[in-house]
N, C-alpha and C positions, 0 to 999 in steps of 0.2 A: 765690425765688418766680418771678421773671422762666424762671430757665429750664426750671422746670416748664411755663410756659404757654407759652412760644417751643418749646418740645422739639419734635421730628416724630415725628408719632405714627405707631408699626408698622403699617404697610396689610398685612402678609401676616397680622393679627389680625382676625376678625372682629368689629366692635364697636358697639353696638346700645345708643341711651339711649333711656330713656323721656321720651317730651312733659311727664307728669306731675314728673319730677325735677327735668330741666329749670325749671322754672317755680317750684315752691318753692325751689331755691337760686336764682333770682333776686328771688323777694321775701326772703329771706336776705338776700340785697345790701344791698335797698331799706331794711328795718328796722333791719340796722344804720348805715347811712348815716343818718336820723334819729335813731336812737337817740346817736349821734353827736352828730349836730348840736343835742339837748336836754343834753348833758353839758360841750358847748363853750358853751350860754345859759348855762347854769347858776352856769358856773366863771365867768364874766366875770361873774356880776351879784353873787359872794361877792367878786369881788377888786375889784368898785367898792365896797361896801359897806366894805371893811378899811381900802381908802385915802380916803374921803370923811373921815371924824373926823379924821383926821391933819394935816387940809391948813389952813391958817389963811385970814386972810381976806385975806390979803396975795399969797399964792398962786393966787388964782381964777383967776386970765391967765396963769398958765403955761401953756407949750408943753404938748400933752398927748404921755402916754406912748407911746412906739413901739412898747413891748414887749408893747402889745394886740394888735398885730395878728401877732402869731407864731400863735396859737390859729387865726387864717383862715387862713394861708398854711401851716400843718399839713394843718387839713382839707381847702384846697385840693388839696396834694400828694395828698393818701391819698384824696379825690375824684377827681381824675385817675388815679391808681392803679385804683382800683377799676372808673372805666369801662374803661382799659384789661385791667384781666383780665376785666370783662363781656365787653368784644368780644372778645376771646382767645377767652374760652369761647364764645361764640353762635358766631365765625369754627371753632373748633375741630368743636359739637353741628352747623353746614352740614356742613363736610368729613365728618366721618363718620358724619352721614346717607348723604350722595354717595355714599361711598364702599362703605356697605352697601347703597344702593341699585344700584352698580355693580355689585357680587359676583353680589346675589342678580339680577340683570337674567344675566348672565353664568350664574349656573350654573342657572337657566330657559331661559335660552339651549342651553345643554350636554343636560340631560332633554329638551328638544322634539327637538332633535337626534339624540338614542339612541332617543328612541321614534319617529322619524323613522325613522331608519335599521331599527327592530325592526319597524316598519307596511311598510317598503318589501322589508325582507328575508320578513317573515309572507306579501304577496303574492307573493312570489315563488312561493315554494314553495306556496302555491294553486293559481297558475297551474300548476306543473307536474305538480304532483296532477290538478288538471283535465282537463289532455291527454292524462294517461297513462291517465285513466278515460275520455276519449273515445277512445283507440285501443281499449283493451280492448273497449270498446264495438263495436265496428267490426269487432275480429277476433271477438268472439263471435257479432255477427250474419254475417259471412261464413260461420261454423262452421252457422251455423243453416240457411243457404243449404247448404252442403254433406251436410251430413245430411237436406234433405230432399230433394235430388235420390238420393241412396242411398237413399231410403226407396223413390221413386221407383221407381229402378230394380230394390230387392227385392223392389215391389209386383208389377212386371211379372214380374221372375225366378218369384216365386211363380205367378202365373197360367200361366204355360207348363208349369211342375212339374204344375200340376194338369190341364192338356189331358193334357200327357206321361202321367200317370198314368193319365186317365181310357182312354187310346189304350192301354195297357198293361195295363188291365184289361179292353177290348174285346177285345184281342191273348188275354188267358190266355182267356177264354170260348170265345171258336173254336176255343182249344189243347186246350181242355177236350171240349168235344165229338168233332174228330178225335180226341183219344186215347180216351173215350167206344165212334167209331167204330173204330179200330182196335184197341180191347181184343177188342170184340165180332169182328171178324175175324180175329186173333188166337186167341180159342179156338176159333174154328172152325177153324181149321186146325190148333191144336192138337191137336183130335180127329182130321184127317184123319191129322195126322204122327202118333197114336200109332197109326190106324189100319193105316198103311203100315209101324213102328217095326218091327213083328212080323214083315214079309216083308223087310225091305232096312233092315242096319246095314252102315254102313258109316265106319268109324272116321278112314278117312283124312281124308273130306270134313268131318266133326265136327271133325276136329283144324283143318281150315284155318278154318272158322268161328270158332275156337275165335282163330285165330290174327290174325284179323282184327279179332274185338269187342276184343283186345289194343292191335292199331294205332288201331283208332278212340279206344281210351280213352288212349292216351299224347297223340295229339293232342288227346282234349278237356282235358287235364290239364297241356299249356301252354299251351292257349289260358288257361284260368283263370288261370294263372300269371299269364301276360300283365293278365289285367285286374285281380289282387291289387294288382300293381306301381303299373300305375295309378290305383287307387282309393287307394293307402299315398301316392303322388304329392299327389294330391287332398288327404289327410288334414292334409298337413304345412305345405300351400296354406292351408289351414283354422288349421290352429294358428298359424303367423306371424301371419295375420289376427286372431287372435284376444288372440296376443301383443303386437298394434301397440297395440289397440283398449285393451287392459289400459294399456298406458305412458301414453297419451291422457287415460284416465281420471283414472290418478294427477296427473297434472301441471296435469289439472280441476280437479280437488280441491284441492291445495296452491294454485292462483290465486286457488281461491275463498277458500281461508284467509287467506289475503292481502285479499284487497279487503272481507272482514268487517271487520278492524282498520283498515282505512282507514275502513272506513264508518259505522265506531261513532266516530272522529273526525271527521269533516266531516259530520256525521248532520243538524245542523244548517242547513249551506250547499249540502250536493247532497244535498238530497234526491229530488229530482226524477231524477237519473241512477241513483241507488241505487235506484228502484222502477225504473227501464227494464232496470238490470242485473238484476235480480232477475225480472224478468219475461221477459227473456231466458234466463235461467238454467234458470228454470221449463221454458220450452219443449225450450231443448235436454236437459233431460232425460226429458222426457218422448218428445221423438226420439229420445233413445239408448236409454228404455225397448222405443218403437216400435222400434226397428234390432234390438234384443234380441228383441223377440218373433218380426219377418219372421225373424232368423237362427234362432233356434228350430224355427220352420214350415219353415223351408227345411232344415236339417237332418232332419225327422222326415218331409218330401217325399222326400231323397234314400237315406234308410232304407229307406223305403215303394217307391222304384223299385228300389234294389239289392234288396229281398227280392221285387217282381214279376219283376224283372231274372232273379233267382237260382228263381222258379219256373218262368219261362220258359223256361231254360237246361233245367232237369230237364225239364221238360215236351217240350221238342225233344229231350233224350237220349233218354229215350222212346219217344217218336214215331220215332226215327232205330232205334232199336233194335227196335222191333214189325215199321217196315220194311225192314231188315233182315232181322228172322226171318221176314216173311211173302216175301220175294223168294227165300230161301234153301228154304222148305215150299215155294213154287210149282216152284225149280227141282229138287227132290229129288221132288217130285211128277210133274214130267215126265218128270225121269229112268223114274223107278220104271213110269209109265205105259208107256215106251218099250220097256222093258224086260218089263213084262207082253205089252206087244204082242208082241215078238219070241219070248217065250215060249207065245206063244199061238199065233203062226205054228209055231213049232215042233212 
C-alpha cells in the first residue's frame, strides 16, 4: 500500500478529480476510523466480562493484564497509517490540481498565442488589402483626370470640325453659284461654238484640247492618289487608337472583377472605399461612354468634310473645266473672227 501512495504520478497524464469524490472518501476514512474504534469498545468490554467470573477473591491485587493494550497500540498503528495515506492523498489531490491547473494555464497560454498570431497575421493582410485599394483608388482617379482632359480636348476637336464644316459649306455655296454662273456662260458659248462649228473644223486644234483635258486629268488623278494615301495614313492612326482603347477596356474590366471579390469580402470593413470606387467607376464610364460619343461625332465630322472635301474637288474640276472650254471658245472664236476679217478684206 505504501508504494501505491509514495509512487510518482505520470505528469505527462492529464488528471482531473472531482471536489465531490474527494470528500466522501474522506468521510470513508472518518467512518471507518469509528467504526473501528466501536468494535475495539466492544471486544475489550466481552473480554473483561469472560475474565471477571474467573478471578477469585484472592486475585483482586493482581498486576493487571498487558495484553489489553495491544487492541490501542493496533489501532494506534493503523490510525497513524491512515493519517498518513489521508495526507498522501490530500498531498497527492494539491499536486494534481497543480498540475492541471499548470497544463490547462499553459495550453490557454498556447490558443491566446495562435489566435494571437492569427489576429496579428488577419491584420496584416487588411492592411495590405487596404493599400492596394487606396492605390487602385488613385490610379482610377488619375484615369479619371485623364479622360477628362480628352474629353476636353475632343470637345474643342469637335468645335473646329464644325467651324471647318460650316466654312466648307460657305466654300460649296459660292462654288455653286460660279458653276451656276459658268454653266450659263458655257451654253452661251456653246451656241456661239456650234454657231462658228459650221464655218471653221479644225481637227488638229480639237486634238490638242483633247490632249490637254488628258494632262489635266492624269494630274488630278495623282493628286487624288496623293490624298487616298493620306487619308489610308489617317485610317490606320484611327485603328491603333481604337485598338489601344479596346486593350484598356479589357484590362478595366478584369480589375474590376477583381476588386468585386475583394469587395464582397471586406464588404463589411471598407465600405466606405467600395462606394468611392464605385462611384468612381461610375464616372469613368460614363467618360469613356462620353470619349465614345465625341469619337463617333468626330468621325461622322470627318466623313462629312471628306464628302464636302470630295464635292468641292468636283465642283473645282468643273469649274476648271467650263474654264477651260470657255478660254478654248474665246480663242477659237478669235481665231475664226480673224479669219472672217481677212476674208472679208479679201
Amino acid at each position: 500500500m505504501s508504494k501505491v501512495i509514495y509512487a510518482e504520478p505520470d505528469r505527462n497524464k492529464k488528471v482531473k478529480f472531482d471536489r465531490g469524490e474527494m470528500e466522501e472518501s474522506i468521510v470513508d476514512v472518518y467512518v471507518s476510523a469509528d467504526t473501528l474504534r466501536d468494535v475495539e469498545t466492544s471486544t475489550k468490554r466481552e473480554e473483561t466480562a469472560d475474565t471477571a467470573p474467573n478471578n477469585g477473591p484472592g486475585d483482586q491485587h493482581s498486576e493487571p493484564d498487558r495484553s489489553g493494550k495491544r487492541p490501542f497500540l493496533v489501532a494506534a498503528v493503523f490510525l497513524g497509517l491512515l493519517c498518513v495515506l489521508l495526507a498522501g492523498i490530500i498531498g497527492l489531490t494539491v499536486y494534481c490540481e497543480f498540475v492541471s491547473k499548470f497544463i490547462d494555464y499553459h495550453l490557454v497560454r498556447d490558443q491566446l498565442q495562435t489566435r494571437y498570431n492569427n489576429l496579428t497575421k488577419e491584420r496584416d493582410q487588411l492592411q495590405t488589402r487596404y493599400n492596394n485599394l487606396t492605390k487602385e483608388r488613385d490610379q482610377l482617379q488619375t484615369r479619371y483626370n485623364n479622360l477628362t482632359e480628352e474629353r476636353d480636348q475632343l470637345q474643342t476637336t469637335y468645335n473646329n470640325l464644325t467651324k471647318e464644316r460650316d466654312q466648307l459649306q460657305t466654300r460649296y455655296n459660292n462654288l455653286t453659284k460660279e458653276r451656276d454662273q459658268l454653266q450659263t456662260r458655257y451654253n452661251n458659248l456653246t451656241k456661239e461654238r456650234d454657231q462658228l462649228q459650221t464655218r471653221y473644223n479644225n481637227l488638229a486644234e480639237e486634238r490638242d484640247q483633247l490632249q490637254t483635258r488628258y494632262n489635266n486629268l492624269t494630274e488630278e488623278r495623282d493628286q487624288l492618289q496623293t490624298r487616298y494615301n493620306n487619308l489610308t495614313k489617317e485610317r490606320d492612326q484611327l485603328q491603333t487608337r481604337y485598338n489601344n482603347l479596346t486593350e484598356e477596356r479589357d484590362q478595366l474590366q478584369t480589375r474590376y472583377n477583381n476588386l468585386t471579390k475583394e469587395r464582397d469580402q471586406l464588404q463589411t470593413r471598407y465600405n466606405n472605399l467600395t462606394k468611392e470606387r464605385d462611384q468612381l467607376q461610375t464616372r469613368y464610364n460614363n467618360l469613356a461612354e462620353e470619349r465614345d460619343q465625341l469619337q463617333t461625332r468626330y468621325n461622322n465630322l470627318i466623313e462629312e468634310r471628306d464628302q464636302l472635301q470630295t464635292r468641292y474637288n468636283n465642283l473645282t474640276e468643273e469649274r476648271d473645266q467650263l474654264q477651260t472650254r470657255y478660254n478654248n471658245l474665246t480663242k477659237e472664236k478669235g481665231h475664226i473672227q480673224a479669219k472672217l476679217f481677212v476674208i472679208g478684206e479679201i
